[in-house]
Structure formats: structure tokens, C-alpha cells
SEVO-541404 format. One line per field, with one value per residue (C-alpha): residue number from 1; y, z, x. Coordinates in pm, whole numbers, plus 50000, padded with zeros to 5 digits. Each point is the difference from the previous one (the first is absolute). Example, Ala and Ser with C-alpha at 12.3 -4.5 7.8 and 13.67 -1.06 7.14 Angstrom:
2
seke = [1_2]
north = [49550_50344]
up = [50780_49934]
east = [51230_50137]
//
This chain:
230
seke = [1_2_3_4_5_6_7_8_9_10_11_12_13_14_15_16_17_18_19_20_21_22_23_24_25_26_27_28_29_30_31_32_33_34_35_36_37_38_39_40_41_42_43_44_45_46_47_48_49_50_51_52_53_54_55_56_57_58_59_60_61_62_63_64_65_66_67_68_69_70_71_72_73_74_75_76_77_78_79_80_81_82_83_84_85_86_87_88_89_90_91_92_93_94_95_96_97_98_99_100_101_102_103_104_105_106_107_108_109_110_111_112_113_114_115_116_117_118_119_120_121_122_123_124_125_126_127_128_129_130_131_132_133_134_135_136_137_138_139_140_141_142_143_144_145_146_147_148_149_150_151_152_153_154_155_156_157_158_159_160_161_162_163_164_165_166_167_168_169_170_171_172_173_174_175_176_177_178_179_180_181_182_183_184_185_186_187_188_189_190_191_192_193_194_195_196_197_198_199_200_201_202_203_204_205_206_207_208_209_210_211_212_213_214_215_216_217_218_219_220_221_222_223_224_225_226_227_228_229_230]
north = [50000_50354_50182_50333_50067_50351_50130_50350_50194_49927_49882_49740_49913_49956_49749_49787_50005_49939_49712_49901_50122_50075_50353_49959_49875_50281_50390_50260_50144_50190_50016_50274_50189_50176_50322_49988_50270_49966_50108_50314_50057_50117_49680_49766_50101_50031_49634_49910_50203_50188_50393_50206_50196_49676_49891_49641_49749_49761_49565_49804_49683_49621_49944_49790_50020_50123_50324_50112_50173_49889_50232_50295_49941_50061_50299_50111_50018_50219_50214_50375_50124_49771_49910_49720_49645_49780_49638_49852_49634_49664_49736_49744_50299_50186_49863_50092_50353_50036_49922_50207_50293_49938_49966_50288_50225_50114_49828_50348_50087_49680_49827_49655_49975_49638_49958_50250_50110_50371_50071_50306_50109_49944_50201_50292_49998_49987_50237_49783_49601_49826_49650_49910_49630_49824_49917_50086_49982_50296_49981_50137_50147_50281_50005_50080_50263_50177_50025_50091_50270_49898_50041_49643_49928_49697_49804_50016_49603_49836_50153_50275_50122_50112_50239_50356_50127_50369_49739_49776_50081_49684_49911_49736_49677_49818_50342_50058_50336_50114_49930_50204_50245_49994_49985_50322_50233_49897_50107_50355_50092_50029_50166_49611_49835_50243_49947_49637_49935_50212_49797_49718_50068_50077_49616_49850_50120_49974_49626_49822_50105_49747_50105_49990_49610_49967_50094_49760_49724_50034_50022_49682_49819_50127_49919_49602_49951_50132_49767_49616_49726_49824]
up = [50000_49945_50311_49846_49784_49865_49942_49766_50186_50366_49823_49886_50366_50113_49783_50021_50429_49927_49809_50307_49949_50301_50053_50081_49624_49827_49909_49804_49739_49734_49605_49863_49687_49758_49834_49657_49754_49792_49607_49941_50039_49627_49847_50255_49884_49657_49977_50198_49782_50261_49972_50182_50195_50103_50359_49996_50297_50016_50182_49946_50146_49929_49841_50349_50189_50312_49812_49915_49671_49949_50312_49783_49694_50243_50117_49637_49958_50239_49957_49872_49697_49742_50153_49850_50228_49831_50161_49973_50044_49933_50132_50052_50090_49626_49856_50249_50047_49634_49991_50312_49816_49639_50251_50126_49706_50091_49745_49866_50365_50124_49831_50021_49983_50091_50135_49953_50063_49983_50337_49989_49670_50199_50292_49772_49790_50326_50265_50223_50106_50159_50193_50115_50156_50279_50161_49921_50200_49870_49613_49803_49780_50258_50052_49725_49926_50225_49981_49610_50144_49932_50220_50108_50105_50163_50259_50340_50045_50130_49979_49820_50324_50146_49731_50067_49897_49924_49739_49833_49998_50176_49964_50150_49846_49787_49926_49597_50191_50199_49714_49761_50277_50039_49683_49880_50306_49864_49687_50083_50251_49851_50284_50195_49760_50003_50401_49993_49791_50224_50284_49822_49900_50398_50075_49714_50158_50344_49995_49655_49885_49917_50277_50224_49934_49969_50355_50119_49878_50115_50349_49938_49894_50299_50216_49842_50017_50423_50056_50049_49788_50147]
east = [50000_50084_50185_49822_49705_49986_49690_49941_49751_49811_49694_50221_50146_49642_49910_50315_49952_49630_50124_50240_50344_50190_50043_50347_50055_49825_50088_49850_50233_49779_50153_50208_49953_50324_49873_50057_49958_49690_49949_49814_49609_49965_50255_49781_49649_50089_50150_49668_49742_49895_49905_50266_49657_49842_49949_50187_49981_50193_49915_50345_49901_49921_49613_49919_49702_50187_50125_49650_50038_49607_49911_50256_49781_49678_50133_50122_49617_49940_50254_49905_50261_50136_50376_50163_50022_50288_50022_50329_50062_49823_49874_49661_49780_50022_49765_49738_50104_50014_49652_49869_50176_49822_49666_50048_50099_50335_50200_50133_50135_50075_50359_50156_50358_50108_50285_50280_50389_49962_49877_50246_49827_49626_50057_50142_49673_49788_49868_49914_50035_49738_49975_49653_50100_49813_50343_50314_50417_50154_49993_50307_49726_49938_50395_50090_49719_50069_50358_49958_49754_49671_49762_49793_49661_49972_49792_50077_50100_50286_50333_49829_49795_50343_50069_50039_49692_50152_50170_49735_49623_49858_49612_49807_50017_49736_49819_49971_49867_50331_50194_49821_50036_50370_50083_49789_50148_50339_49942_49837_50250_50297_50166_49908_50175_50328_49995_49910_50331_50212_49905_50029_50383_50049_49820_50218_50276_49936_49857_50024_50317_50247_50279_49729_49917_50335_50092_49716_50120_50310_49867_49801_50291_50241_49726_49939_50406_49955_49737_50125_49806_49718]
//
């Protein structure tokens, strides 16, 4: 057995005591993002199709149930405006959300990427991401959002709950409602967004940066070679 199971955010921890691990075996040591620089917002849209004016939102995530992209189609419906929702990724869900969006009549706002390697070239293009999951540890997806300074809705589950909420707008889960909601104040206040990503940079920093993991690791392997086998 394992002298230390690392787990990425406390929601994680929970569920792997819950499931009986000694406590004495487990730590919490979340993930760290790099900044990178991204293309520019004009080159991105343009190799995209997308009109440099239009209000683009972003869902990089797996077509599973669990991510709830079909509750981010509901909420595209009620959503006032005509801002752009492009779903990257693939998976056994597609089908089914392609046809709830042809139901619904949003097939001109509502895009389909599969999967895709130019997550740089996405964020440029967008204003902001979005994650609407039931459950979640702490997804890179947000990561690396917001170090690439977009600003992310995303429901308030798992490790994402412990996000500074200066730094990510977090709604309530399961609510095609809240989301609509928190994704139309984004886009109206543009002065939110510009001090959502500045807090943001200061969490990246602070918590998720790679020195930062670095450091705890160390510790967790200083501490494992201190501690005799059992």
C-alpha cells in the first residue's frame, strides 16, 4: 500500500477518508498551473469564425453527464442577447446535447468543437469560461483560465467552492437559472471581469503556481523519508 495518497483539492480528501483511508496517509496538495502567453483576440476569432464584437463563452470539458453542458444549453435558452456558447470536447453525451440544442433552436449560438489542442487559441477568442459540473476536484480547466485571464463562471462544487470568489463568479449548482445569471453579469460588467482576472493572477500566484506545488511536495517527501515504515 501507498505510505501517502495525495489528493488535489479537500473535496477530494473527503471522499478518500469517507472511503476509509487513514488520515495519517493522506494530504491535500492542489495542482499548479504555468502561464503561458496566448495568441491574439483578433488571430483567435478569426481562425474560429467568430465576429471580433461578439460575446463568446467558452465550456472546455468532456461531453459527460457529470459536466452538465445539457443544463449550459438550458440556460443558453434563457439567456437575453445573442453571445456565442462554443463546447469543446467529446464524448458519449454529444449526441444528446446536439439534439436538445436543434430542440431548442439555438443551433446558430450554440457550437461543437470535439476535441481540440488549441486551448491557448480558445481562451484568446473567449470572454468568458464556464463549468457547470455537479462535482468537480479542482479542474485545470479553471487553472488555466484564469491564469490566461479569463474570467470563469463555475458552480460552487468541490474544490471549486474554495475559490476566491473576488476570483471566479461561483453560482449554485444544478440551476440552468444561476448560470444564465452569472454568465450575463459577466458579460455587462466589464469592470467585473477586469477585477475578477486581477484577483485571479494574485490566486494563481499565491496558491496554484508551480513553485508553490513545488515546495509542497518537497515537504511531503522530507516528511515520508522522517517517518519510519510501518
Amino acid at each position: 500500500t501507498a505510505d501517502l495518497v495525495v489528493a488535489v483539492s479537500d473535496d477530494v480528501a473527503d471522499r478518500l477518508r469517507a472511503g476509509g483511508l487513514p488520515e495519517a496517509r493522506l494530504q491535500v496538495i492542489e495542482n499548479a498551473v504555468t502561464v503561458s502567453a496566448l495568441p491574439g483576440r483578433s488571430e483567435a476569432r478569426a481562425a474560429l469564425g467568430l465576429a471580433a464584437d461578439a460575446d463568446v463563452v467558452l465550456c472546455l470539458a468532456r461531453l459527460i453527464p457529470p459536466k452538465r453542458q445539457d443544463l449550459l444549453i438550458e440556460a443558453w435558452s434563457l439567456m437575453e442577447g445573442r453571445p456565442q456558447l462554443l463546447l469543446a470536447g467529446d464524448g458519449p453525451a454529444r449526441a444528446d446535447l446536439e439534439e436538445q440544442t436543434r430542440a431548442a433552436g439555438l443551433e446558430s449560438r450554440v457550437r461543437f468543437l470535439g476535441d481540440r489542442r488549441d486551448v491557448a487559441r480558445l481562451l484568446a477568442a473567449s470572454d468568458v469560461l464556464v463549468l457547470p459540473s455537479d462535482r468537480e476536484g479542482l479542474p485545470m480547466t479553471v487553472l488555466e483560465a484564469m491564469s490566461a485571464g479569463v474570467p470563469v463562471v463555475a458552480s460552487a462544487v468541490g474544490g471549486l467552492a474554495t475559490l476566491d470568489p473576488d476570483a471566479v463568479e461561483l453560482v449554485a449548482p444544478h440551476s440552468a437559472q444561476a448560470l444564465a445569471s452569472g454568465v450575463s453579469r459577466l458579460l455587462a460588467d466589464e469592470t467585473r471581469r477586469t477585477t475578477m482576472t486581477e484577483a485571479a493572477a494574485t490566486l494563481i500566484r499565491s496558491r496554484f503556481s508551480a513553485p508553490v506545488m513545488r515546495e509542497r511536495y518537497q515537504l511531503a517527501y522530507s516528511r515520508l523519508g522522517a517517518t519510519p515504515r510501518q
